[in-house]
Backbone as numpy.savetxt, mean C-alpha at the origin, in Angstrom:
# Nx Ny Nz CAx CAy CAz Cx Cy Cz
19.07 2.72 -10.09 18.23 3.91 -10.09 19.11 5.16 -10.09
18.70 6.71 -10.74 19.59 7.34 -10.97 19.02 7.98 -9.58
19.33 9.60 -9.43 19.90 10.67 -8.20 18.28 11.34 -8.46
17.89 11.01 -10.10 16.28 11.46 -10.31 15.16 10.74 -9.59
15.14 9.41 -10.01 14.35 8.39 -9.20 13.96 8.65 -7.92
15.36 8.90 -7.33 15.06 9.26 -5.83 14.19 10.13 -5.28
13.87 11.20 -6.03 13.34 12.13 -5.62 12.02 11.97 -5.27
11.10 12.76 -4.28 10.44 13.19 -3.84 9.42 14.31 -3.72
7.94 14.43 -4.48 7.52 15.83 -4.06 6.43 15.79 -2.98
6.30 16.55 -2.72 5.36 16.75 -1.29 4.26 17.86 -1.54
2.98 17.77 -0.47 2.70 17.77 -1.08 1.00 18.42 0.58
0.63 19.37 0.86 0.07 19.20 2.42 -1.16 19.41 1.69
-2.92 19.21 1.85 -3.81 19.59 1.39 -4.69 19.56 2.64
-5.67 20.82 2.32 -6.53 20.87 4.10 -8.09 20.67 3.21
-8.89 19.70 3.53 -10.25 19.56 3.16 -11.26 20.08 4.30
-12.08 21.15 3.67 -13.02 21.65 4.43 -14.19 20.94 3.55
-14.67 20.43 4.94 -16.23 19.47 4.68 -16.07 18.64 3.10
-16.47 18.81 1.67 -15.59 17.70 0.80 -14.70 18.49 -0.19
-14.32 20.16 0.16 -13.24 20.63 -0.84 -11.98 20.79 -0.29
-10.93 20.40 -1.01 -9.96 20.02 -0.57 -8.83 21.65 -1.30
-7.91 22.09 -0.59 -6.80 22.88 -1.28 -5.81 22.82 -1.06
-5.31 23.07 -2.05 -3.55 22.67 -1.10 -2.93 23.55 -0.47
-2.22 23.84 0.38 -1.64 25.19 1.22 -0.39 25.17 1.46
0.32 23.95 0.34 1.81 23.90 0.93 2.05 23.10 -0.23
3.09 23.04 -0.66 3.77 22.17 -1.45 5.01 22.60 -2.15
5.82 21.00 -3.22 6.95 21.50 -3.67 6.83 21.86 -5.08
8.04 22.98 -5.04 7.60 23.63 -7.01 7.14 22.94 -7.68
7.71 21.27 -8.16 8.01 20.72 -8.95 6.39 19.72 -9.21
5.57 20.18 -8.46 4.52 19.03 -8.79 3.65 19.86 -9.60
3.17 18.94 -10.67 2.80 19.49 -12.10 1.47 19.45 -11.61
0.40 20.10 -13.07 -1.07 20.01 -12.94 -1.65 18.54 -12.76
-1.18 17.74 -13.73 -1.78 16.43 -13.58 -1.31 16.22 -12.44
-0.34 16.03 -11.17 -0.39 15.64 -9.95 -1.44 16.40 -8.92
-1.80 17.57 -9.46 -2.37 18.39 -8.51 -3.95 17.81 -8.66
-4.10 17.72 -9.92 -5.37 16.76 -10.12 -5.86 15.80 -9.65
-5.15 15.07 -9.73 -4.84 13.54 -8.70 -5.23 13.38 -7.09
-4.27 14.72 -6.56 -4.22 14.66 -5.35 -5.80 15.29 -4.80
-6.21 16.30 -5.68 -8.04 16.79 -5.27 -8.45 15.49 -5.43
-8.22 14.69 -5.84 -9.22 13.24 -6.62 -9.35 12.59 -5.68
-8.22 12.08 -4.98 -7.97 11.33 -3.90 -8.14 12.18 -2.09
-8.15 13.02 -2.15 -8.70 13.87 -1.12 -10.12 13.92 -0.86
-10.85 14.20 -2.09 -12.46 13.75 -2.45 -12.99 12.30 -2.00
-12.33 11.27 -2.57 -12.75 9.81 -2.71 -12.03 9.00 -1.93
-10.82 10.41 -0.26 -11.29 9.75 0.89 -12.45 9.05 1.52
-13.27 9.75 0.64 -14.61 9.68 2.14 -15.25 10.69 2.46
-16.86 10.84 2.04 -17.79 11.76 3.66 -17.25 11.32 4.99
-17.27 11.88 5.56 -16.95 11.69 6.85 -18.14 11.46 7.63
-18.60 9.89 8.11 -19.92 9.57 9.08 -19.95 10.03 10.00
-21.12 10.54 10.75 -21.59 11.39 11.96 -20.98 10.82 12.81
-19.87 11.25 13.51 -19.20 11.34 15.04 -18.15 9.95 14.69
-17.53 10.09 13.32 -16.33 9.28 13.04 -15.27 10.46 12.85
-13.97 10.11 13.85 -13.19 10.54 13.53 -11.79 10.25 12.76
-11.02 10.47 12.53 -9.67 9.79 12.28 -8.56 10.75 12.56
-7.77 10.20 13.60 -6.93 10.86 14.33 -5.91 10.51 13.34
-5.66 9.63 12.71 -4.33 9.36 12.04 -4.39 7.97 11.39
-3.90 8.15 10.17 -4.25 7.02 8.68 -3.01 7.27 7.87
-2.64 6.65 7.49 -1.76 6.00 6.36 -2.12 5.44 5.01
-1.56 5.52 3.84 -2.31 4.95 2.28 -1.28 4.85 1.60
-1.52 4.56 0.35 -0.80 4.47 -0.54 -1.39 4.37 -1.76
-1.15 4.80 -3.08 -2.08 5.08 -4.14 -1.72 5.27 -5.18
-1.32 4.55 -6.26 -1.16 5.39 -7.55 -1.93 6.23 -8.25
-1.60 7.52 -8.56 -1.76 8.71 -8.82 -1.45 8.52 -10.52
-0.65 7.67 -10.99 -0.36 8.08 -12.59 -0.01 6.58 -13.10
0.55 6.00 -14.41 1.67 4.75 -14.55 2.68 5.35 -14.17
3.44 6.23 -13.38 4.91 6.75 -12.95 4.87 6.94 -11.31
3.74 7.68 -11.05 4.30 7.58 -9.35 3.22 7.59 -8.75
2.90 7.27 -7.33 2.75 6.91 -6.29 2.68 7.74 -5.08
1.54 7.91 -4.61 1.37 8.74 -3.44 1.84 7.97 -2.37
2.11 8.27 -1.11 1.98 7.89 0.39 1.59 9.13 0.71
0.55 8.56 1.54 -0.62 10.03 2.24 -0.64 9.07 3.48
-0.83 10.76 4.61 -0.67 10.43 5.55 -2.06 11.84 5.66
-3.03 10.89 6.76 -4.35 11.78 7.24 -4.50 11.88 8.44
-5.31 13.00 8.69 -5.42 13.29 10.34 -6.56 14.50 10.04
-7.45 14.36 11.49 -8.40 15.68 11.78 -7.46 16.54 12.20
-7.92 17.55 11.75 -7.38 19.54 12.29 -8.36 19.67 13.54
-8.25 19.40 14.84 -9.58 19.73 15.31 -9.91 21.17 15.40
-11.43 21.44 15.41 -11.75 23.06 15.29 -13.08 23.35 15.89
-13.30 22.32 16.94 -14.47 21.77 17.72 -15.76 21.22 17.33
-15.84 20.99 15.40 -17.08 21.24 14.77 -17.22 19.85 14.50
-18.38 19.83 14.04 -18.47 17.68 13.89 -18.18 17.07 12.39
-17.64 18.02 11.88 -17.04 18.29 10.81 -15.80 18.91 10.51
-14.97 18.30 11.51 -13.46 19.25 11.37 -12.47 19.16 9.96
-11.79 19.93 9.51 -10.82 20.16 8.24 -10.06 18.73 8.62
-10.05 17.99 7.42 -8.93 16.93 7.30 -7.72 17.62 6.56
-6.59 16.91 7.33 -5.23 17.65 6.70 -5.23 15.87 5.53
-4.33 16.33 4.57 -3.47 15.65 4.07 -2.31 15.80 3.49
-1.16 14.88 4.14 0.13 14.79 3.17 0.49 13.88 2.22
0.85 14.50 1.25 0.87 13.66 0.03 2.62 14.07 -0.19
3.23 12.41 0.15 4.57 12.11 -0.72 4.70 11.56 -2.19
5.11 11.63 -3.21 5.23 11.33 -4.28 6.24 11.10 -4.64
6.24 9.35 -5.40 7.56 8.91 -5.30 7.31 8.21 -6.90
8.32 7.88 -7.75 8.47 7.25 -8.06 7.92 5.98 -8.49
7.49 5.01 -9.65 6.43 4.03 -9.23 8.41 2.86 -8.93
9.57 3.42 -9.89 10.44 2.30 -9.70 10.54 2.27 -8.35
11.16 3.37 -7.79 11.61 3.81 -6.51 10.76 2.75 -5.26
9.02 3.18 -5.76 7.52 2.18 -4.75 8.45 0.86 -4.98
8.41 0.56 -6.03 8.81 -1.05 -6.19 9.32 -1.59 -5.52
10.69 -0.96 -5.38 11.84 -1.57 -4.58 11.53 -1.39 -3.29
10.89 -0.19 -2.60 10.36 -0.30 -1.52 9.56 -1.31 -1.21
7.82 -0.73 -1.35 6.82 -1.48 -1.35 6.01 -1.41 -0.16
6.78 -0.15 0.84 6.04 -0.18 2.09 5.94 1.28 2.08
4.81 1.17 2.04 4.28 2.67 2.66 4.53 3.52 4.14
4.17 2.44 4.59 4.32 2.74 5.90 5.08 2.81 6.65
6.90 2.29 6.10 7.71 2.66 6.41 8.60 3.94 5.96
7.91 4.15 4.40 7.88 5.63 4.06 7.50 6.95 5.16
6.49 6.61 5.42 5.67 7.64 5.94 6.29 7.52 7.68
6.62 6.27 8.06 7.72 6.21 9.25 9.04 7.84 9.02
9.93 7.12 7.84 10.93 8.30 7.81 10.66 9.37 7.34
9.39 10.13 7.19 9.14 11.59 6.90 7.45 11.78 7.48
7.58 11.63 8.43 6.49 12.21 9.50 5.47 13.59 8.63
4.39 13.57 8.55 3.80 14.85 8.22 3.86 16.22 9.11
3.81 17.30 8.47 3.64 18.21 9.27 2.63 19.11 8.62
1.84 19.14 9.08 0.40 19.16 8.70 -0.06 20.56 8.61
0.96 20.98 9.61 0.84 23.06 9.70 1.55 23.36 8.92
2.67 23.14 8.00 3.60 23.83 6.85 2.26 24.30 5.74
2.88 25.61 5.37 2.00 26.57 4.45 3.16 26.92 3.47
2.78 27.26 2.53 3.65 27.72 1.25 4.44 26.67 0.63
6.29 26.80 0.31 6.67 26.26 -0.39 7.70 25.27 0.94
7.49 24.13 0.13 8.01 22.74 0.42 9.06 22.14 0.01
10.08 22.02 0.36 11.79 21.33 -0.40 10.55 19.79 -0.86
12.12 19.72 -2.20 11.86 18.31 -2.73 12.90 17.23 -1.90
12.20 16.05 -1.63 13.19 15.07 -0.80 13.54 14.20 -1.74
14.18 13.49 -1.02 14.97 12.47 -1.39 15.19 11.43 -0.71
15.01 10.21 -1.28 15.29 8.57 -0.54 16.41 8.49 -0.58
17.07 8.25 0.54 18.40 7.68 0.45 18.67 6.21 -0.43
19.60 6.29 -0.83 19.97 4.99 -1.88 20.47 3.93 -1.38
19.10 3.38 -0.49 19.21 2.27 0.39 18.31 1.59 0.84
18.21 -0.03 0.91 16.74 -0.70 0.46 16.45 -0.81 2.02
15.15 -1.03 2.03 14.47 -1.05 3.70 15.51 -2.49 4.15
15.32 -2.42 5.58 15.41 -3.93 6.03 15.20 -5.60 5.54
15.53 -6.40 5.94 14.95 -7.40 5.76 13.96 -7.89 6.64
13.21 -8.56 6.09 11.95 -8.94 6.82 12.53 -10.08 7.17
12.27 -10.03 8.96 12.52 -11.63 9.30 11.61 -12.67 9.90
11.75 -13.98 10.44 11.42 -14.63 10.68 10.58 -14.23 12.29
11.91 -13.95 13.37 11.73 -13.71 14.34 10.49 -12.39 14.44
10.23 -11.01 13.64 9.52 -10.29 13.50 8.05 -10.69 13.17
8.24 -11.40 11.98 6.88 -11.93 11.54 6.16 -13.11 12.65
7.30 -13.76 13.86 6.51 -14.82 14.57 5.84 -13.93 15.66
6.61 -12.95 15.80 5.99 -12.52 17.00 4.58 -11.74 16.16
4.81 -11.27 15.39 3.62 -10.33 14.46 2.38 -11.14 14.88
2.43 -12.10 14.62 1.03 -13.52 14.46 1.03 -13.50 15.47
1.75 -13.68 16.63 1.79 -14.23 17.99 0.97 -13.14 18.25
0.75 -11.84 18.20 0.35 -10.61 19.14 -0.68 -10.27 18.31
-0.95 -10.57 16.57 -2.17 -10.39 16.16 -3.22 -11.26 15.64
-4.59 -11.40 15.10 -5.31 -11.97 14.55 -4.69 -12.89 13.43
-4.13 -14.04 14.22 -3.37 -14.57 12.80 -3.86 -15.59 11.86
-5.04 -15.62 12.07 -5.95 -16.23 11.32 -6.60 -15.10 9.90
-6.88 -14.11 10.73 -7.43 -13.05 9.33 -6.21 -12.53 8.75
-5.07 -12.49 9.13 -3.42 -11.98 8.66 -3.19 -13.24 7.56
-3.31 -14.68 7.87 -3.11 -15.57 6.47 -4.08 -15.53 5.69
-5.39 -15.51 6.07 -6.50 -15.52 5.34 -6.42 -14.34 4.37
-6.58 -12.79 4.95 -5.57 -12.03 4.07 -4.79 -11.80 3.04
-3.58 -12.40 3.24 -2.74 -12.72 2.56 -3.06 -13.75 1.49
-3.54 -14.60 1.56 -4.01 -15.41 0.38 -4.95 -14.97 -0.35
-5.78 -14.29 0.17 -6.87 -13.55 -0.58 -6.59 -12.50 -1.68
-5.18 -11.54 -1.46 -4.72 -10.69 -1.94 -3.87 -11.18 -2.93
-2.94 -12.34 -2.40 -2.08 -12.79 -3.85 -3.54 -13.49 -4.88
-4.48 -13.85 -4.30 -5.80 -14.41 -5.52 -6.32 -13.43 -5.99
-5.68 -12.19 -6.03 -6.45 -10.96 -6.34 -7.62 -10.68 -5.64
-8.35 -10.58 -4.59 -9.08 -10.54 -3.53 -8.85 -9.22 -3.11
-9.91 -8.51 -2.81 -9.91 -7.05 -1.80 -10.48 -7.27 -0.42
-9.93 -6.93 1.00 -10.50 -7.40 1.96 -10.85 -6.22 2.73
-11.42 -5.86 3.71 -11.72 -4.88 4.33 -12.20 -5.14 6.07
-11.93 -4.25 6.94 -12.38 -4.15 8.42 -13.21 -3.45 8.30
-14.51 -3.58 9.05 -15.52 -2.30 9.26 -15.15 -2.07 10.70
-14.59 -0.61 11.17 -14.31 -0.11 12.38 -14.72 1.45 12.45
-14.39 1.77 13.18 -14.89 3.47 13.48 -13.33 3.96 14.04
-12.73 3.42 13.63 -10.82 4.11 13.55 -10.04 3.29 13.51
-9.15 4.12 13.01 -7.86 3.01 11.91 -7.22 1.88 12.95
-7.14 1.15 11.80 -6.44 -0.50 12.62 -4.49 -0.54 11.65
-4.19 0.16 12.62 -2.55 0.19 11.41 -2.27 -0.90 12.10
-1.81 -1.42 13.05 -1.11 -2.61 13.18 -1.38 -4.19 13.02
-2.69 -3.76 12.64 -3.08 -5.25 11.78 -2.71 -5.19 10.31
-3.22 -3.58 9.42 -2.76 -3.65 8.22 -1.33 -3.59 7.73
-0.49 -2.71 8.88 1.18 -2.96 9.02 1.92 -4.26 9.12
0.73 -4.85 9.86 1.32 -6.41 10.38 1.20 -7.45 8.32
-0.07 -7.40 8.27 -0.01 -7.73 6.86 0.71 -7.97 5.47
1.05 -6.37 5.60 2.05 -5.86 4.76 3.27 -6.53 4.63
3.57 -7.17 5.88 4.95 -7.86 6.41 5.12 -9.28 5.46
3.68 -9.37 5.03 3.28 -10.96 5.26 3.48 -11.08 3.35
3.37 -9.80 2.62 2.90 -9.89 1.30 4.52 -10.10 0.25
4.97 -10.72 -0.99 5.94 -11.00 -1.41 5.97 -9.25 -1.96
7.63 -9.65 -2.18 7.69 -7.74 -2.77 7.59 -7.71 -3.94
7.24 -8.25 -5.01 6.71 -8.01 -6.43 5.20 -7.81 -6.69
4.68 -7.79 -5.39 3.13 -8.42 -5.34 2.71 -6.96 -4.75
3.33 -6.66 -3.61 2.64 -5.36 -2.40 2.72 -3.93 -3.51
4.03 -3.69 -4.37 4.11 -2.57 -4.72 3.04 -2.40 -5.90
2.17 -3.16 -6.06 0.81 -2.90 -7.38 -0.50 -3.02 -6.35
-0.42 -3.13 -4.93 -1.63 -3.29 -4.07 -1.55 -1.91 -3.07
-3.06 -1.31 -2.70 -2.84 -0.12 -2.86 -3.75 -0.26 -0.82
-3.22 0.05 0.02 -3.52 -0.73 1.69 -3.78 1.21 2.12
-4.91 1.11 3.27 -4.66 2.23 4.28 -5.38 1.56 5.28
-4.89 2.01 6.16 -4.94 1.84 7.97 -6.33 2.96 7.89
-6.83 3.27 7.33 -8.30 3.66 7.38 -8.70 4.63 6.44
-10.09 4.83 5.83 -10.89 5.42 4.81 -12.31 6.13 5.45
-13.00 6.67 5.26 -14.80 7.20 5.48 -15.20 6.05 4.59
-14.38 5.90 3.47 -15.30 5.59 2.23 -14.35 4.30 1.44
-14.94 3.96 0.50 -14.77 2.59 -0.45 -14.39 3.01 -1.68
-14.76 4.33 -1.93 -14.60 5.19 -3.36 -13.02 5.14 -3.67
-11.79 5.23 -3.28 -11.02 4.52 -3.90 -10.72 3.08 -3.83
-11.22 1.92 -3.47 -11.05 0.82 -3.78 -9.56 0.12 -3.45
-9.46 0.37 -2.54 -8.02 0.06 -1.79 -8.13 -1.41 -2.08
-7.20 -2.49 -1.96 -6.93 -3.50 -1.82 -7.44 -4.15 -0.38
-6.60 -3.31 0.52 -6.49 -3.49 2.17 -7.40 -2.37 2.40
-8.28 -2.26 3.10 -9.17 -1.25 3.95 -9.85 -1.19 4.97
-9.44 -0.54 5.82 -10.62 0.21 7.40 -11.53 0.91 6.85
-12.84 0.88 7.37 -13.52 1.84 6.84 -15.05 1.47 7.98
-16.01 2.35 8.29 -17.16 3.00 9.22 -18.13 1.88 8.75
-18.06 1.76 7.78 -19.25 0.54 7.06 -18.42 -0.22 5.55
-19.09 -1.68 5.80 -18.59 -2.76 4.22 -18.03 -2.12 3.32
-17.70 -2.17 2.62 -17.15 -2.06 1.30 -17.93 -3.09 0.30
-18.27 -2.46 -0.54 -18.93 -3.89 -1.44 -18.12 -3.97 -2.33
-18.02 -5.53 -2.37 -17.02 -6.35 -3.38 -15.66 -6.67 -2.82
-15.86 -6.08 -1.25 -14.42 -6.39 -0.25 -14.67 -7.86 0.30
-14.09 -9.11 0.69 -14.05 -9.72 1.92 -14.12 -9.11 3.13
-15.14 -9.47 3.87 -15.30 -8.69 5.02 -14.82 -10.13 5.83
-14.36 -9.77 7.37 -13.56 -9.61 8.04 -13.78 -11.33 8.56
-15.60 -11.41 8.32 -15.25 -13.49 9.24 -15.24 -13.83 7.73
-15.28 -13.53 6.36 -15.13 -14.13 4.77 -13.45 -14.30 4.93
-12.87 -13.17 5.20 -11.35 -13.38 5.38 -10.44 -14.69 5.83
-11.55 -14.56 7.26 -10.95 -15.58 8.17 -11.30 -17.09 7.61
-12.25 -17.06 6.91 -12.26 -18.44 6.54 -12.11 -19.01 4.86
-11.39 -17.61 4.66 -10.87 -17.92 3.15 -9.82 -19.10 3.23
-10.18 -19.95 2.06 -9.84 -21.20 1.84 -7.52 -21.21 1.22
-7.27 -22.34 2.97 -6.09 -21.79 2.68 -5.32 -22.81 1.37
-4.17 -21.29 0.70 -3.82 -21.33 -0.31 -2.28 -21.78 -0.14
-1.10 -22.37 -0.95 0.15 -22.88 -0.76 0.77 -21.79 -0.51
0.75 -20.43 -0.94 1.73 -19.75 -0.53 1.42 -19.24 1.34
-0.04 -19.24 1.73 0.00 -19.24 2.94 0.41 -20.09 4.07
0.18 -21.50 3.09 0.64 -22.44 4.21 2.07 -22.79 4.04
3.12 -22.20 3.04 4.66 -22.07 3.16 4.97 -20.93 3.55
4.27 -19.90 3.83 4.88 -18.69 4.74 4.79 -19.03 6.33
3.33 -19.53 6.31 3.35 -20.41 7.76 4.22 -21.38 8.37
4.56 -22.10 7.35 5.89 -23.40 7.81 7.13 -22.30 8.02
7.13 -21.46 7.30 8.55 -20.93 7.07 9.06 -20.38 8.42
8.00 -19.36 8.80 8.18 -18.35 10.00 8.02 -19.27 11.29
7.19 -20.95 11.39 7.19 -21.74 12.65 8.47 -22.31 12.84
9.11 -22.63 11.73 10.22 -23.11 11.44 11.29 -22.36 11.87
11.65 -21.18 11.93 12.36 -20.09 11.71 13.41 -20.21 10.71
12.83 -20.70 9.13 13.56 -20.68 7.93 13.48 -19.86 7.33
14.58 -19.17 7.92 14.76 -17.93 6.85 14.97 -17.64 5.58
16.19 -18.43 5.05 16.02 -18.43 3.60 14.70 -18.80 2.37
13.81 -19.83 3.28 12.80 -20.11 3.07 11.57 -18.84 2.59
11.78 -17.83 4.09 11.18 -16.77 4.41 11.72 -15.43 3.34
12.96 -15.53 2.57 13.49 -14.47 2.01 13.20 -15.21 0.05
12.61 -16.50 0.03 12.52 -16.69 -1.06 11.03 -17.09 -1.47
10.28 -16.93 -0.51 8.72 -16.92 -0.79 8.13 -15.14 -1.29
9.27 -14.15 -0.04 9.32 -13.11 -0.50 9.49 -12.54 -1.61
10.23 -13.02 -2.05 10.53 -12.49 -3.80 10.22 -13.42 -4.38
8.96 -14.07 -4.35 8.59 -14.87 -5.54 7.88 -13.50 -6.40
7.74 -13.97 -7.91 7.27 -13.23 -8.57 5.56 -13.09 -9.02
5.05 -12.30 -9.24 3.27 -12.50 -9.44 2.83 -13.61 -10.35
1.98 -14.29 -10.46 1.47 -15.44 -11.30 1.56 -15.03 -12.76
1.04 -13.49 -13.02 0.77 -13.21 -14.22 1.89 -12.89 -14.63
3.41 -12.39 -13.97 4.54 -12.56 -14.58 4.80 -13.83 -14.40
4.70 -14.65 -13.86 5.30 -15.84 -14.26 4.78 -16.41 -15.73
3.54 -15.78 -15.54 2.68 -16.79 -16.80 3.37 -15.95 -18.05
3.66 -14.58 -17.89 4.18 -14.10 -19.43 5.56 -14.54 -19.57
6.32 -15.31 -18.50 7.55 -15.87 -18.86 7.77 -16.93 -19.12
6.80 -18.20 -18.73 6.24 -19.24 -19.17 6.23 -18.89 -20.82
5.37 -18.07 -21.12 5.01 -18.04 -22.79 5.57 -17.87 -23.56
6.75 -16.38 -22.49 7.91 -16.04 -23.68 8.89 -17.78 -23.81
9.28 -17.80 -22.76 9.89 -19.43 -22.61 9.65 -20.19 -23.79
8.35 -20.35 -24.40 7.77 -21.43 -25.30 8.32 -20.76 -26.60
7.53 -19.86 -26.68 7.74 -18.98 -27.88 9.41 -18.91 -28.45
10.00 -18.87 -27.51 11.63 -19.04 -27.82 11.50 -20.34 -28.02
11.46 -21.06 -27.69 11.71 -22.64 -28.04 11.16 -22.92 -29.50
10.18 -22.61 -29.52 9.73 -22.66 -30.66 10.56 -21.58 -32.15
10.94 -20.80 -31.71 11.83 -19.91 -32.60 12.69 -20.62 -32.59
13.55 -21.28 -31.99 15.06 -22.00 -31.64 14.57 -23.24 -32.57
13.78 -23.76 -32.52 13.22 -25.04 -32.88 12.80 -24.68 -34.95
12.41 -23.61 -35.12 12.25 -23.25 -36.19 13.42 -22.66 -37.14
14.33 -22.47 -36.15 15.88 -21.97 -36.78 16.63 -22.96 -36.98
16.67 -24.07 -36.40 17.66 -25.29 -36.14 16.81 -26.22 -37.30
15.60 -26.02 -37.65 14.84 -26.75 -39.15 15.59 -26.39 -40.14
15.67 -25.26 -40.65 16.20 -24.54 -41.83 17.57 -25.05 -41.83
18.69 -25.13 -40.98 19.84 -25.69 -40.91 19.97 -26.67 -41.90
């Protein structure tokens, strides 16, 4: 990745009741981003009578090139309708890739929700997150719902959308998750630790009421288990790590299947060149 990739624009927007403006940001974010970001500020969510959200996390593609991490919170202003802030990071979709966690994004650049005017452009350091381990992920299950965390997880590599109905964000179940997903797979799935609303169609979602067309929360739990759940499960009881670092980077079905084809297709070219001989 070059010194460009890295970069960063930012990005603060304050929504009064459902109009959203921005009051802060960096030079460099164009009209079509600014578009985007009203879009996704909107199709947060109405906000349900006496739901609040103190603090939410997302992630979202905004374009085929980059990628929001938004970070939400009430402004309180005593009204039952208080201004939602939002920060919007914008990264890269290569940059998302190699990451793939939002939420450790939004870990190393905290919002600041009162900045007004102009905003520096950041920058990722040129350095890949952690490794995910064994010992992390046992205790993860150990301390959460680890029945809806595999169920989950299998649901999502089957292309499956799942959802919590709560009245405030659940990050450490959807953080815990995240842990659980391969990294070719998480950076095209779009997770927040909470929504008002269903109108963007998150993958992973909290939200006040169902989602239709989500797995809701006992469908989850008794989604029918799949091989990659029950070898992430052996892996992490086991504490096989290499096991655990190569289920991780397996690749999506549908790239496998276009490499499968190219595979043939060469054979068959090879096979049609070596005739003529």
């Amino acid at each position: 990745m070059t010194d460009a990739d890295l970069t960063m624009e930012q990005a603060v927007v304050v929504r009064m009741a459902m109009s959203p403006k921005i009051v802060a940001r960096s030079a460099e974010i164009d009209f079509a981003a600014e578009e985007a970001i009203f879009s996704i500020a909107v199709k947060f969510g109405r906000r349900p009578a006496g739901v609040a959200c103190p603090a939410a996390v997302f992630a979202y593609g905004i374009d085929r090139n980059r990628v929001a991490v938004v970070q939400v919170a009430d402004r309180t202003d005593g009204s039952d309708d208080p201004p939602l802030a939002f920060h919007f990071l914008l990264l890269s979709r290569k940059v998302y890739a190699e990451l793939g966690d939002p939420f450790a994004i939004a870990d190393r650049y905290p919002a600041n929700f009162d900045a007004r005017g102009s905003l520096a452009q950041l920058a990722w350091p040129p350095e890949p997150l952690p490794r995910r381990s064994v010992v992390e992920l046992r205790a993860m299950l150990k301390a959460g719902d680890s029945q809806w965390l595999l169920g989950a997880t299998q649901a999502l590599l089957d292309g499956a959308h799942v959802s919590l109905e709560r009245l405030a964000p659940e990050p450490a179940r959807v953080r815990g998750l995240w842990q659980m997903i391969p990294d070719r797979i998480r950076c095209d799935l779009w997770p927040t630790t909470f929504a008002f609303g269903g109108d963007l169609n998150f993958h992973v979602a909290v939200t006040p009421t169902a989602v239709p067309g989500h797995l809701s929360e006992e469908q989850t739990k008794d989604y029918p288990e799949g091989r990659y759940e029950s070898a992430i499960q052996v892996a992490i009881e086991t504490s096989d790590q290499a096991e655990l670092d190569r289920l991780l980077a397996r690749r999506p079905s549908a790239e496998m299947l276009r490499l499968a084809v190219a595979m043939i297709l060469f054979a068959f070219a090879v096979a049609a060149v070596l005739k003529f001989l």
